[in-house]
Backbone and ligand atoms as CSV (ligand in chain L), in Angstrom:
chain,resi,resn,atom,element,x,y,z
A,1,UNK,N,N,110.848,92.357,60.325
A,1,UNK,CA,C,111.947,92.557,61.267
A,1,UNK,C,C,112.096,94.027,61.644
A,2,UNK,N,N,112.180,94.888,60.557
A,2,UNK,CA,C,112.198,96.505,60.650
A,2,UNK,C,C,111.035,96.391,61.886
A,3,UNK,N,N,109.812,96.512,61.116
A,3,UNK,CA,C,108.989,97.041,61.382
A,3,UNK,C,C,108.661,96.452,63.398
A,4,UNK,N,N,109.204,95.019,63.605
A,4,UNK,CA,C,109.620,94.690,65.470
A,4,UNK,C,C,109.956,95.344,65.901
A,5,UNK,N,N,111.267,95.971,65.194
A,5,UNK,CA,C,111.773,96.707,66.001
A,5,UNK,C,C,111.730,98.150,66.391
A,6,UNK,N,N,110.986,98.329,65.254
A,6,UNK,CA,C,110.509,100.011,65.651
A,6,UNK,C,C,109.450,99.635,66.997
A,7,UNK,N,N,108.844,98.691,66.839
A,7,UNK,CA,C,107.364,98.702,67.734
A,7,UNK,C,C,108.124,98.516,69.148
A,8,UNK,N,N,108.945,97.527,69.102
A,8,UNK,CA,C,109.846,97.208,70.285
A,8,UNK,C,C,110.564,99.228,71.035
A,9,UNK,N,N,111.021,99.735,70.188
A,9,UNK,CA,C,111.688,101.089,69.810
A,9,UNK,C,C,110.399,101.633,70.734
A,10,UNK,N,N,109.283,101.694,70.478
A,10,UNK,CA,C,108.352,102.178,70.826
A,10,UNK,C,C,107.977,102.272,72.039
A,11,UNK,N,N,107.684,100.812,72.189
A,11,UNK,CA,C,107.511,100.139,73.315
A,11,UNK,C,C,108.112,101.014,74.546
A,12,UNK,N,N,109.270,100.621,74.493
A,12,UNK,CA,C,110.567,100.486,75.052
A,12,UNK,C,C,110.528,102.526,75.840
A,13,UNK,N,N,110.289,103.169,74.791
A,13,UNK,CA,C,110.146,104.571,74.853
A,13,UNK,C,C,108.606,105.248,75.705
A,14,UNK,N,N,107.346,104.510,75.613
A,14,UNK,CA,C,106.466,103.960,76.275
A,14,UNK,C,C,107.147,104.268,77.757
A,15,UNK,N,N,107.183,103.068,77.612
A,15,UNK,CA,C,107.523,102.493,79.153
A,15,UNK,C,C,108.871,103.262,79.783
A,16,UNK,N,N,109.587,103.646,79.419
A,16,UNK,CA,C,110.354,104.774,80.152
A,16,UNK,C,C,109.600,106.266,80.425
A,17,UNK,N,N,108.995,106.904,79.408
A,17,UNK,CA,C,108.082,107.498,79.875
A,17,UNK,C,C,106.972,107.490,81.298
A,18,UNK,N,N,106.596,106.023,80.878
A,18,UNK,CA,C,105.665,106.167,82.364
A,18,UNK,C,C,106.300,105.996,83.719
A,19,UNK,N,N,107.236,104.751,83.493
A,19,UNK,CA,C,108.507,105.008,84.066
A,19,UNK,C,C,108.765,106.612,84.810
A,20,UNK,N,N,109.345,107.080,84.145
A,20,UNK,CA,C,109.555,108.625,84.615
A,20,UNK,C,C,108.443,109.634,85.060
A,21,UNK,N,N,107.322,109.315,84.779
A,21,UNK,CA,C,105.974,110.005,85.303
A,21,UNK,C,C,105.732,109.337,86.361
A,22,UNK,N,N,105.601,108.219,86.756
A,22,UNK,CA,C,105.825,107.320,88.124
A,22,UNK,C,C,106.656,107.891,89.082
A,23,UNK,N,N,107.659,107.518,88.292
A,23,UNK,CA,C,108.719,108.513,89.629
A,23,UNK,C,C,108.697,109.642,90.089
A,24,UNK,N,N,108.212,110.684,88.931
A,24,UNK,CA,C,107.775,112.101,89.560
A,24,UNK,C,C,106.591,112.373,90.561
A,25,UNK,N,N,105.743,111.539,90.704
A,25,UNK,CA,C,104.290,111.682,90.942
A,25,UNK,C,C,104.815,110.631,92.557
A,26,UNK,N,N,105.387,110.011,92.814
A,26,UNK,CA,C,105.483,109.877,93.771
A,26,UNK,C,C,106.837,110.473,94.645
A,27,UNK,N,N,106.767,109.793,95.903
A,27,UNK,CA,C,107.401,110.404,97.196
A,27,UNK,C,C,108.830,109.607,97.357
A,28,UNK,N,N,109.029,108.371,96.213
A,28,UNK,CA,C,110.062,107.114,96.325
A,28,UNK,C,C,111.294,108.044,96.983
A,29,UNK,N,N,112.069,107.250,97.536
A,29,UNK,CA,C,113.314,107.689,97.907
A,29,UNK,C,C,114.538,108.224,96.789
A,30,UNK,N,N,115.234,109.201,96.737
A,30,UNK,CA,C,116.018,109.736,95.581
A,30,UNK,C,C,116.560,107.795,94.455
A,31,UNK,N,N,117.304,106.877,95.462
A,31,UNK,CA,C,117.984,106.131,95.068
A,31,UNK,C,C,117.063,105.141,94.097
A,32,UNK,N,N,115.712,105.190,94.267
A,32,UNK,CA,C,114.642,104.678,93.197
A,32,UNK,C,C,114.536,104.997,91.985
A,33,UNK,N,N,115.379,105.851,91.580
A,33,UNK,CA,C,115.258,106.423,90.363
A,33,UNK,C,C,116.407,105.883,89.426
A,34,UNK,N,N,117.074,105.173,90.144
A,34,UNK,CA,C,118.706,104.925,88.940
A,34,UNK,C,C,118.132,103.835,88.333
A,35,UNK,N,N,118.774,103.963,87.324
A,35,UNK,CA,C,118.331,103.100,86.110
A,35,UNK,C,C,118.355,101.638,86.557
A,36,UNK,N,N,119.371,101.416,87.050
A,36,UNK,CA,C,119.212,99.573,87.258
A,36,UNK,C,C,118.844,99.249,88.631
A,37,UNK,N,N,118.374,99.975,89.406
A,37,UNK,CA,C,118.230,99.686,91.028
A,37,UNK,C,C,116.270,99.352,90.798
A,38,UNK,N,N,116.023,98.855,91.633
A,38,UNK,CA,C,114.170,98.433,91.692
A,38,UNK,C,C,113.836,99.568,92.246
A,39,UNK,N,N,112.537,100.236,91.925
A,39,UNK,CA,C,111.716,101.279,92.618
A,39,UNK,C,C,111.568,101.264,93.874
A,40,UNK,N,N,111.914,101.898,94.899
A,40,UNK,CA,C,111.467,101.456,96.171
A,40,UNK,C,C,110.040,102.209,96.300
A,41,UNK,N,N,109.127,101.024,97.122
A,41,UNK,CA,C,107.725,101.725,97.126
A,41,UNK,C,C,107.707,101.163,98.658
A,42,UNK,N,N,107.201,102.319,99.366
A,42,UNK,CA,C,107.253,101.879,101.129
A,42,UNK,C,C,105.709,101.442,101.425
A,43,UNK,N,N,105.374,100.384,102.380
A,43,UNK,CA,C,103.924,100.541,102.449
A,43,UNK,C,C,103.882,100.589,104.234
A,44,UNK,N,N,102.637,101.430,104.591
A,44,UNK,CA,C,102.218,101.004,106.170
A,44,UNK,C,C,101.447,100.123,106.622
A,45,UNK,N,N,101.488,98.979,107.021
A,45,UNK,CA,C,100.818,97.917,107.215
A,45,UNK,C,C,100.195,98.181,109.050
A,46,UNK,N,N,100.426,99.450,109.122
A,46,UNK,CA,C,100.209,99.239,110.837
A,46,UNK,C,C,98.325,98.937,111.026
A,47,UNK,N,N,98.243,99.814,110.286
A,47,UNK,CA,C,96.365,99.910,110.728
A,47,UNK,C,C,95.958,98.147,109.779
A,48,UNK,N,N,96.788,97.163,109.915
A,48,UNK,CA,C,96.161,96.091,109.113
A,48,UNK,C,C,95.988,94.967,110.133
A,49,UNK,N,N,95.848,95.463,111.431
A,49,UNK,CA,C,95.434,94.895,112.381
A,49,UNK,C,C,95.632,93.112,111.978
A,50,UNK,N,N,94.802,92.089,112.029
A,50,UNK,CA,C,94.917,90.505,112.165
A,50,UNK,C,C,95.593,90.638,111.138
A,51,UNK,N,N,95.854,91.011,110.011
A,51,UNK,CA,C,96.232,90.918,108.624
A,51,UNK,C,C,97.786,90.693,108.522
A,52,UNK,N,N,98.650,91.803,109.420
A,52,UNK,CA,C,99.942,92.368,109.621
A,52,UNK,C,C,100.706,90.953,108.497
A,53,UNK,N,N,100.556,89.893,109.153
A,53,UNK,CA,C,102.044,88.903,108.656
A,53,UNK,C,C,101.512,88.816,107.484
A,54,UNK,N,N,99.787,88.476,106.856
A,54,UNK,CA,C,99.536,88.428,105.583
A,54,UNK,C,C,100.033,89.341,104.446
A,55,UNK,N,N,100.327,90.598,104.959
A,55,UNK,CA,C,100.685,91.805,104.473
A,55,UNK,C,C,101.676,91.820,103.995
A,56,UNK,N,N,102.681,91.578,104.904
A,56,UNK,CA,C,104.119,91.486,104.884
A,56,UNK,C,C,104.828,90.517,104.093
A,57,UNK,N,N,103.585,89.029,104.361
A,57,UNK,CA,C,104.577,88.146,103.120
A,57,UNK,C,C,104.388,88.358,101.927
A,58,UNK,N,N,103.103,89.069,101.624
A,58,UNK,CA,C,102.019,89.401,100.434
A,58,UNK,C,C,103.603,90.347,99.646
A,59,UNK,N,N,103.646,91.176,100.315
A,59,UNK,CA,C,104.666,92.202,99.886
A,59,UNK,C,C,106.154,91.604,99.842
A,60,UNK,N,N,106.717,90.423,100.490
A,60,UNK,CA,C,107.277,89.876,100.266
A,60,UNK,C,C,107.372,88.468,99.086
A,61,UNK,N,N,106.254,88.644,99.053
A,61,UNK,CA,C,106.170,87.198,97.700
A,61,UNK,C,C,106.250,88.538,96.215
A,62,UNK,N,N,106.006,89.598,96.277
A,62,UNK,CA,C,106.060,90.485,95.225
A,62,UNK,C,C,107.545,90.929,95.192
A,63,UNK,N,N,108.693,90.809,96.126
A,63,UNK,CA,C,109.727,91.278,96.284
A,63,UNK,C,C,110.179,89.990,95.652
A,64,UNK,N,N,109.869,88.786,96.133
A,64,UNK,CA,C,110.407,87.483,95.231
A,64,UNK,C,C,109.921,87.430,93.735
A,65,UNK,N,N,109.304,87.891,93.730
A,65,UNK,CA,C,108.872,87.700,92.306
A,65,UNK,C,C,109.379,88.491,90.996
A,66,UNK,N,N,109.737,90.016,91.433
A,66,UNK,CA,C,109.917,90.953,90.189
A,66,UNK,C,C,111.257,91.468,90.447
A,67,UNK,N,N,111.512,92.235,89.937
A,67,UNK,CA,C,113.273,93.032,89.718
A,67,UNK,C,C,112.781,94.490,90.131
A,68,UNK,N,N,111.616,94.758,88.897
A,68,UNK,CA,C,111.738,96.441,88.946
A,68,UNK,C,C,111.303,97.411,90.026
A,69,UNK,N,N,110.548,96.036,90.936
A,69,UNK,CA,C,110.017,97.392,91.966
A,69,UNK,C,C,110.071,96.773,93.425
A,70,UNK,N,N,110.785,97.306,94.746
A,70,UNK,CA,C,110.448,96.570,95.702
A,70,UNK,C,C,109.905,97.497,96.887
A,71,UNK,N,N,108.949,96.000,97.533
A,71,UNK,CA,C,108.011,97.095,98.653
A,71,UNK,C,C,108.701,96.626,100.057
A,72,UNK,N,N,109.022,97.781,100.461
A,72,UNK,CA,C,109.882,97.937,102.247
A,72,UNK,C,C,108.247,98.569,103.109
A,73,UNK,N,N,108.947,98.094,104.284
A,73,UNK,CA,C,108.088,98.699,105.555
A,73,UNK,C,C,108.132,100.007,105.656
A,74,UNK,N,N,107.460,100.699,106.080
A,74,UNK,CA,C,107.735,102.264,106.054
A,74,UNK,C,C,108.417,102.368,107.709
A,75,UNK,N,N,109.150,103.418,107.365
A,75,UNK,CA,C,109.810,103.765,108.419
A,75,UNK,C,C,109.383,104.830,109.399
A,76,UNK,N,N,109.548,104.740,110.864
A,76,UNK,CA,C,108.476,105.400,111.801
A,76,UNK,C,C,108.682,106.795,111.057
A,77,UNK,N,N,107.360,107.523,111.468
A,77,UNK,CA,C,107.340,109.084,111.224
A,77,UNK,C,C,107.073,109.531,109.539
A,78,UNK,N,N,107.622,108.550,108.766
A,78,UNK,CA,C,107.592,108.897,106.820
A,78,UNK,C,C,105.982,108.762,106.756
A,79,UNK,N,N,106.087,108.916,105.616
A,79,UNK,CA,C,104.501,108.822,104.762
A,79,UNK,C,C,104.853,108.060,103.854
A,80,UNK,N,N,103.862,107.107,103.865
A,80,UNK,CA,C,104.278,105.294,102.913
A,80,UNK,C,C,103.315,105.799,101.830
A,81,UNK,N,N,103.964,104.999,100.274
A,81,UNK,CA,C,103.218,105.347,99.247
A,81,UNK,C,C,102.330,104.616,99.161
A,82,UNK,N,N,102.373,103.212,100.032
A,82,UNK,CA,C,100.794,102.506,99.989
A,82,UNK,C,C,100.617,102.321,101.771
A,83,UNK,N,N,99.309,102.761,101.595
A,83,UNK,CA,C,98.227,102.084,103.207
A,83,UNK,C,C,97.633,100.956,103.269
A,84,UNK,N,N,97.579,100.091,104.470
A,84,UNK,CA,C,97.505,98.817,104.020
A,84,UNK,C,C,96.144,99.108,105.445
A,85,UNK,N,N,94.961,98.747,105.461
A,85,UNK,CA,C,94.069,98.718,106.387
A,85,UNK,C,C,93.100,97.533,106.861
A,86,UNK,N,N,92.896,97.108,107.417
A,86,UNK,CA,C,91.794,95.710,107.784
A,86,UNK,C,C,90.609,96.613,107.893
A,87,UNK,N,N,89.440,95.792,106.770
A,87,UNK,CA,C,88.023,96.783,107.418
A,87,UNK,C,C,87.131,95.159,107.694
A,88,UNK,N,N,86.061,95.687,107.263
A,88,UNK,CA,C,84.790,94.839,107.512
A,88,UNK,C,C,83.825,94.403,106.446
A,89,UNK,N,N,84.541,95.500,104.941
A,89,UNK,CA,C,84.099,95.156,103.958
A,89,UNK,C,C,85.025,94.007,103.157
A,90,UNK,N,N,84.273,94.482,101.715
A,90,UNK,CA,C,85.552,93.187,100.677
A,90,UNK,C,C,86.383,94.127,100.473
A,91,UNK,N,N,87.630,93.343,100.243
A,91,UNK,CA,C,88.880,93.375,99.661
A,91,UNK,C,C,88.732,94.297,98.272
A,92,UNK,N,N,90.009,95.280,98.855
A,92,UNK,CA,C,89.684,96.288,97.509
A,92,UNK,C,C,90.946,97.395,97.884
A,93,UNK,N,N,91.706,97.545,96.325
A,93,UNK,CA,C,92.751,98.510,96.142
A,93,UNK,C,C,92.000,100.076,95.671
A,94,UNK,N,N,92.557,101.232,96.187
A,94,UNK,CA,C,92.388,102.579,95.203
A,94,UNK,C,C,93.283,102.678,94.882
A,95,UNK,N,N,94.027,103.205,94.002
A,95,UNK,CA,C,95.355,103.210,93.640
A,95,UNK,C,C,95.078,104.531,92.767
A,96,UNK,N,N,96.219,105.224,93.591
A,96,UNK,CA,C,96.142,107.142,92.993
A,96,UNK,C,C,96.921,107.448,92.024
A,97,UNK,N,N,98.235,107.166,92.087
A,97,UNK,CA,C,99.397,106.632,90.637
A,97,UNK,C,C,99.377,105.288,90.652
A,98,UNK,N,N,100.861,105.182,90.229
A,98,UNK,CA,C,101.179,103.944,89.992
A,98,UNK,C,C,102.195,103.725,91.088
A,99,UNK,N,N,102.173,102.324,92.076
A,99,UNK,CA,C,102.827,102.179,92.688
A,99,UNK,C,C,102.388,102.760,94.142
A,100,UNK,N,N,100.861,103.957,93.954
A,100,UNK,CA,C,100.601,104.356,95.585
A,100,UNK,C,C,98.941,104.197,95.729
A,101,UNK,N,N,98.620,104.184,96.769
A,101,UNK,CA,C,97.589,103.852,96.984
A,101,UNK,C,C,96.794,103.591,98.732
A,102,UNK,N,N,95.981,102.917,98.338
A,102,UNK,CA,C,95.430,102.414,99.664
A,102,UNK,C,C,94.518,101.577,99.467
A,103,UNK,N,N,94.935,100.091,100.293
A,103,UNK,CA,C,94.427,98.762,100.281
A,103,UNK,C,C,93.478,98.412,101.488
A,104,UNK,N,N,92.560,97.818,101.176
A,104,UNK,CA,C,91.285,97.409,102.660
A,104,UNK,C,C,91.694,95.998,102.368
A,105,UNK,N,N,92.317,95.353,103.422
A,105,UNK,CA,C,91.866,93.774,103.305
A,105,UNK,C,C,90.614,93.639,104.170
A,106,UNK,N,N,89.484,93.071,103.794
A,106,UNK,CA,C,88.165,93.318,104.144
A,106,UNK,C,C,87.769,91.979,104.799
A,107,UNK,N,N,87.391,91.848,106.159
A,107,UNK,CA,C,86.915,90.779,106.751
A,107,UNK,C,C,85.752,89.910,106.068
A,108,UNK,N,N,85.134,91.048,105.179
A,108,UNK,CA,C,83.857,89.614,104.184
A,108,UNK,C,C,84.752,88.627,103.798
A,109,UNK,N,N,85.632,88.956,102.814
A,109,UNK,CA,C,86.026,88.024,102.251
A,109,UNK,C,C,86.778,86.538,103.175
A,110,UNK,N,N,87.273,87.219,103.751
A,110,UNK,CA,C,88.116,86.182,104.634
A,110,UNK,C,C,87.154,85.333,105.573
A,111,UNK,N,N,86.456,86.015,106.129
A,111,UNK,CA,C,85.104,85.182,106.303
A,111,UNK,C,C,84.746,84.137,105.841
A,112,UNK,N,N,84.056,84.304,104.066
A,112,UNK,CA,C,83.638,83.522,103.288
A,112,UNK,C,C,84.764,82.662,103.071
A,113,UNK,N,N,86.285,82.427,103.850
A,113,UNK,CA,C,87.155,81.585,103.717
A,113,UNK,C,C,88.132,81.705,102.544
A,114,UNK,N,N,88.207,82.732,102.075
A,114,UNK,CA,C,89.634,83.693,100.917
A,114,UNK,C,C,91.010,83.785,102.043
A,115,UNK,N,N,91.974,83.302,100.716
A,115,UNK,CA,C,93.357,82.938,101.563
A,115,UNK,C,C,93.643,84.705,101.751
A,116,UNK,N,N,94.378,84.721,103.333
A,116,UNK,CA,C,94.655,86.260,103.787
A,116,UNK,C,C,95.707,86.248,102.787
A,117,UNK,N,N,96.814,85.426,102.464
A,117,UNK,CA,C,98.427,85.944,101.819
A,117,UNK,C,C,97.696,86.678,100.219
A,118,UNK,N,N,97.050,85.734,99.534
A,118,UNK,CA,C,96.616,85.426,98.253
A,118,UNK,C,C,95.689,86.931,98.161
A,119,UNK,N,N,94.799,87.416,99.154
A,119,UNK,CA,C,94.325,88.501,98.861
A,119,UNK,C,C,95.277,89.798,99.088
A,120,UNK,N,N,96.087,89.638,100.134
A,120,UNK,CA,C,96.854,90.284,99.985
A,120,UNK,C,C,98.289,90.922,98.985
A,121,UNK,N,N,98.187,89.563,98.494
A,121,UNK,CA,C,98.725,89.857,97.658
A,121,UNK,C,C,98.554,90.673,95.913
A,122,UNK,N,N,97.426,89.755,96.020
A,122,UNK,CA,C,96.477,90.236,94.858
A,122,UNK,C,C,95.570,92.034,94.861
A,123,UNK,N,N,95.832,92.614,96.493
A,123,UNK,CA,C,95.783,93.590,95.893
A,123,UNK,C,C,96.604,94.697,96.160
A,124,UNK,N,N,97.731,94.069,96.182
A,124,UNK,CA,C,99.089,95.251,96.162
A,124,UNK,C,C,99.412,95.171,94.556
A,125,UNK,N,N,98.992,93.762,93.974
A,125,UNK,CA,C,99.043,93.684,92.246
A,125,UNK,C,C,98.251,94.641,91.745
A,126,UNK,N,N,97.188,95.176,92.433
A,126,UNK,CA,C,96.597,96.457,92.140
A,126,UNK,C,C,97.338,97.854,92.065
A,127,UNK,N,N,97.636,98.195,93.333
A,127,UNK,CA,C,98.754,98.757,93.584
A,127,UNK,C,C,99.891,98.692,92.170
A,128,UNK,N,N,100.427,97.726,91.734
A,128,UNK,CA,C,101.743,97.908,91.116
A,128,UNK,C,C,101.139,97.961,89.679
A,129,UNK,N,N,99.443,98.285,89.438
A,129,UNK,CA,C,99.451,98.556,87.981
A,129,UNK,C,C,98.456,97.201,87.009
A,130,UNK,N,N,98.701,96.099,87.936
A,130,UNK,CA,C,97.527,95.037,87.277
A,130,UNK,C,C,96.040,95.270,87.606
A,131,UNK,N,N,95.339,94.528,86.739
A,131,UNK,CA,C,93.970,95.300,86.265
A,131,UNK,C,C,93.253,93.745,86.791
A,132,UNK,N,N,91.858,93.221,87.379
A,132,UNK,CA,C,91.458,92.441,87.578
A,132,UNK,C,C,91.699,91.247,86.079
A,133,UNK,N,N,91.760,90.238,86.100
A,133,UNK,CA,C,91.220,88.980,85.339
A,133,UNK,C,C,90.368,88.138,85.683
A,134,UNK,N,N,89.389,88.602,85.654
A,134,UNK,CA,C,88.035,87.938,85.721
A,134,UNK,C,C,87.359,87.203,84.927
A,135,UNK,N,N,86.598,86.088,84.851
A,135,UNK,CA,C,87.110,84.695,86.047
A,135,UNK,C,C,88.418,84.379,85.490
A,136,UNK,N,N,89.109,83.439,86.094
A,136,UNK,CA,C,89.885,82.933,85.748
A,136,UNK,C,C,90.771,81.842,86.938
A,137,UNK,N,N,91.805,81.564,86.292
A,137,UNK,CA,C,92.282,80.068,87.134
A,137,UNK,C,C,93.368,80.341,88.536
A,138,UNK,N,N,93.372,79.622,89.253
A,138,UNK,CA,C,93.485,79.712,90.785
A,138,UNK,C,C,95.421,80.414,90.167
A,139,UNK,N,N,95.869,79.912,89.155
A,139,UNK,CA,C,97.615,80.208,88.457
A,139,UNK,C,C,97.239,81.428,88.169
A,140,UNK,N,N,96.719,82.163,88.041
A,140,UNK,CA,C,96.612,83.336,87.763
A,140,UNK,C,C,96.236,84.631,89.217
A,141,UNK,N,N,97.144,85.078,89.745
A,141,UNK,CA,C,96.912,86.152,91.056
A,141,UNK,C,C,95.854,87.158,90.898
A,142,UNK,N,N,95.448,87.589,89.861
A,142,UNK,CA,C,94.686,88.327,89.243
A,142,UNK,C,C,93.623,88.109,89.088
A,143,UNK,N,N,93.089,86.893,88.979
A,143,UNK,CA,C,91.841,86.296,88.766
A,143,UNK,C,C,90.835,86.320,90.427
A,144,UNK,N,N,91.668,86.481,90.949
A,144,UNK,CA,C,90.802,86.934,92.719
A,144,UNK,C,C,90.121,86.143,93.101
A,145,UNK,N,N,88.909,86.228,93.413
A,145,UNK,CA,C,87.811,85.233,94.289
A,145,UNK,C,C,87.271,84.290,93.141
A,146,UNK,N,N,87.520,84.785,91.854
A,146,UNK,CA,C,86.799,83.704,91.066
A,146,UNK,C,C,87.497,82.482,90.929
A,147,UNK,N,N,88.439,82.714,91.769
A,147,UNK,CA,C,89.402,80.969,91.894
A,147,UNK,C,C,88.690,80.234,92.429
A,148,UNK,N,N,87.912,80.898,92.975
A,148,UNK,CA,C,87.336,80.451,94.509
A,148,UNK,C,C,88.120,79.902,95.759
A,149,UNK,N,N,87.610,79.659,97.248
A,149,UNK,CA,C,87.887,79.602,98.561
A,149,UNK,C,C,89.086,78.835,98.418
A,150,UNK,N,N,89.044,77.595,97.831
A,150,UNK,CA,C,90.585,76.605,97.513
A,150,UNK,C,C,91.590,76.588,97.185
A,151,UNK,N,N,91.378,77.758,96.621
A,151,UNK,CA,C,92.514,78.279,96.456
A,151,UNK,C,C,93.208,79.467,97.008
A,152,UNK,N,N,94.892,79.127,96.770
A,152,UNK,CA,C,95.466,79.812,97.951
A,152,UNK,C,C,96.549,79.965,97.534
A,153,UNK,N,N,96.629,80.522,96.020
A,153,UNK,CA,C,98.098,80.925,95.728
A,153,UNK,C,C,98.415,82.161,95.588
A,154,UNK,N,N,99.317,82.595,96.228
A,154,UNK,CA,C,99.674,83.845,96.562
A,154,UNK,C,C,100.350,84.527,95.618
A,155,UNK,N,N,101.164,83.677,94.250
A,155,UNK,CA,C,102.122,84.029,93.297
A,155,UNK,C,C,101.720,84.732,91.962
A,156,UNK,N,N,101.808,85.655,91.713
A,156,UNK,CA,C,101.783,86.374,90.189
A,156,UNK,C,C,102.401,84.795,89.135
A,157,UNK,N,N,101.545,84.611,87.829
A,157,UNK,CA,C,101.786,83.886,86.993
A,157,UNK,C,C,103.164,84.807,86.106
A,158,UNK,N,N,103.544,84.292,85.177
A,158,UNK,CA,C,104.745,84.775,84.347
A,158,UNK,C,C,104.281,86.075,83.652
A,159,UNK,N,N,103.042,86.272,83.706
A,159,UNK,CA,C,102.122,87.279,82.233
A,159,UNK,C,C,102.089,88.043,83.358
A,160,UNK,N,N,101.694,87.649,84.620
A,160,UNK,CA,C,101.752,88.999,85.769
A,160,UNK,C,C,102.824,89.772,86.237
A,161,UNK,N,N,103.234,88.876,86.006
A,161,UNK,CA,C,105.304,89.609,86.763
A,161,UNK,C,C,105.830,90.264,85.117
A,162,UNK,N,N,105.293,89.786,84.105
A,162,UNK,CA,C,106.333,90.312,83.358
A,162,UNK,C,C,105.174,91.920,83.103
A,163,UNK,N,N,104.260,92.113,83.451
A,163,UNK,CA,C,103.261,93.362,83.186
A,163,UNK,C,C,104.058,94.292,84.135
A,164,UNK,N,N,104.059,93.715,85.505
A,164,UNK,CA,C,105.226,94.402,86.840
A,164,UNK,C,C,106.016,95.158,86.194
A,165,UNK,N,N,106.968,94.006,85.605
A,165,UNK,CA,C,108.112,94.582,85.072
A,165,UNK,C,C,108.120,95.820,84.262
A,166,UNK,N,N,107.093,95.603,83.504
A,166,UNK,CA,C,106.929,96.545,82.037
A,166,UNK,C,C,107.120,98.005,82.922
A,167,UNK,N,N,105.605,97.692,83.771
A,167,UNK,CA,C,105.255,99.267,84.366
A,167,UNK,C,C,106.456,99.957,85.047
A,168,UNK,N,N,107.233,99.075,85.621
A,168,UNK,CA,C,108.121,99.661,86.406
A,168,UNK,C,C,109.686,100.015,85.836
A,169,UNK,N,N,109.386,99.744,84.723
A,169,UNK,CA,C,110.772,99.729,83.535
A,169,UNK,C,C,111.942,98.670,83.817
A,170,UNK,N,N,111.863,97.498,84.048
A,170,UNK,CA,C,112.597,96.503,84.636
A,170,UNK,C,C,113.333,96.165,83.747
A,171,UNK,N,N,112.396,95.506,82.732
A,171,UNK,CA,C,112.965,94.855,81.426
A,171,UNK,C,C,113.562,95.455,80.814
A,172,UNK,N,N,113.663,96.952,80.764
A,172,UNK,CA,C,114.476,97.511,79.883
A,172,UNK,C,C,115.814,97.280,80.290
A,173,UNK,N,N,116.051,98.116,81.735
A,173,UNK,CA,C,117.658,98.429,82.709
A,173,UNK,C,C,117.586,97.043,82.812
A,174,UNK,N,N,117.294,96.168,82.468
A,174,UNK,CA,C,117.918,94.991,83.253
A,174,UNK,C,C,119.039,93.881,82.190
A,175,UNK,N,N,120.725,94.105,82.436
A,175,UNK,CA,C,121.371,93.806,81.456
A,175,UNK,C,C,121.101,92.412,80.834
A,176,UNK,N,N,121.588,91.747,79.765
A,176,UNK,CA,C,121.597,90.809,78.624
A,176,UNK,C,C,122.088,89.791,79.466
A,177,UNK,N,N,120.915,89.137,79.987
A,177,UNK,CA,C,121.608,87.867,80.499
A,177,UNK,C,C,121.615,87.188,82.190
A,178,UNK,N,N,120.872,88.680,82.233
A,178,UNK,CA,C,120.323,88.251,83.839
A,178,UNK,C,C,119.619,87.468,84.184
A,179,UNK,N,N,119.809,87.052,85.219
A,179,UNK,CA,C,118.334,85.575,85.132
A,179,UNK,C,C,116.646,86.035,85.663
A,180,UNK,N,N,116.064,85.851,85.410
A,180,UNK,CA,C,114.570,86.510,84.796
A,180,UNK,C,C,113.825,85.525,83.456
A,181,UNK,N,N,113.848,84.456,83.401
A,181,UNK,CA,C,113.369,83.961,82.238
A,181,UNK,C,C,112.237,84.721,81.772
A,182,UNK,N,N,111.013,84.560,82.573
A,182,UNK,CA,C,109.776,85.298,81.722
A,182,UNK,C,C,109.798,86.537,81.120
A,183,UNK,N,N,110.890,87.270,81.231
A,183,UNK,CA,C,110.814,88.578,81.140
A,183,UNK,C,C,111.703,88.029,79.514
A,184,UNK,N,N,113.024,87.379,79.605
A,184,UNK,CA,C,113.773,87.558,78.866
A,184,UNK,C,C,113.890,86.081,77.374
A,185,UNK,N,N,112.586,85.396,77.881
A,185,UNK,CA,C,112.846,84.789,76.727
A,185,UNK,C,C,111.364,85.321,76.174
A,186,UNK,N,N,110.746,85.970,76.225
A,186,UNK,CA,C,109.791,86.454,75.464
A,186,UNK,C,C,110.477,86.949,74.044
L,1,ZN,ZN,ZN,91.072,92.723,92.321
């Protein structure tokens, strides 16, 4: 029991740390920083040409999904912490911190018949700090093309949203009792 809770203690101290190195290292708006409010992370979806609505719900199914961090449109004239671009290659995040970056949704893939929301989505999960899961099952957002073409789910599983959370310090600020199951009956 001691010894949970130191690790938890740990944890917990962890993740506010990166927490706070996150926030320094990027451009977020002042109000991203209070303890119980979600990170705001802006993205530009303009150069994402056919992609645009894939983009937008992509970033909107991640706004449904987590507490600690949410992604807005960038506003004319700002500089967005993620770029969202349509190329001609595959699908692929760089991600410079945590939370910024720049995304290619890549016409191969979509080609070969990969859902636009599902890739899109899957790589703003890049963006927010998840790491590929390779192969793996179509329930899993992370697992990418190895779902293969049939699949077309756009949703972070419970193990994905609650990783979100971690990085973005959610679970901590977020009071006793909020509704969040995956996060809070762990
Ligand atoms: Zn990936």
């Amino acid at each position: 029991m001691h010894v949970r809770t130191l690790a938890r203690g740990l944890t917990a101290a962890l993740a506010v740390t990166l927490a706070l190195a996150g926030g320094q290292a990027s451009a977020a708006p002042a109000a991203g920083d209070r303890a119980a409010a979600p990170r705001v992370l802006t993205y530009d979806a303009s150069a994402s040409a056919e992609f645009r609505a894939a983009v937008d719900r992509g970033a909107a199914i991640w706004n449904e999904s987590v507490d600690g961090v949410e992604l807005r449109p960038v506003a004319a004239g700002q500089r967005a912490n993620i770029r969202i671009l349509a190329d001609n290659g595959w699908p692929r995040a760089y991600t410079t911190t945590l939370g910024s970056g720049t995304v290619y949704i890549g016409r191969q893939a979509v080609g070969q018949g990969y859902d636009t929301i599902r890739i899109s989505s899957h790589e703003l999960g890049h963006i927010l700090g998840l790491p590929d899961r390779k192969p793996g099952p179509c329930s899993s957002l992370m697992s990418g093309s190895t779902a293969g073409t049939s699949c077309r789910n756009p949703y972070p599983n419970a193990a994905e949203r609650a990783e979100v959370e971690g990085n973005f310090g959610a679970a901590l600020t977020r009071p006793a009792g909020a509704p969040r199951d995956a996060v809070a009956a762990g």
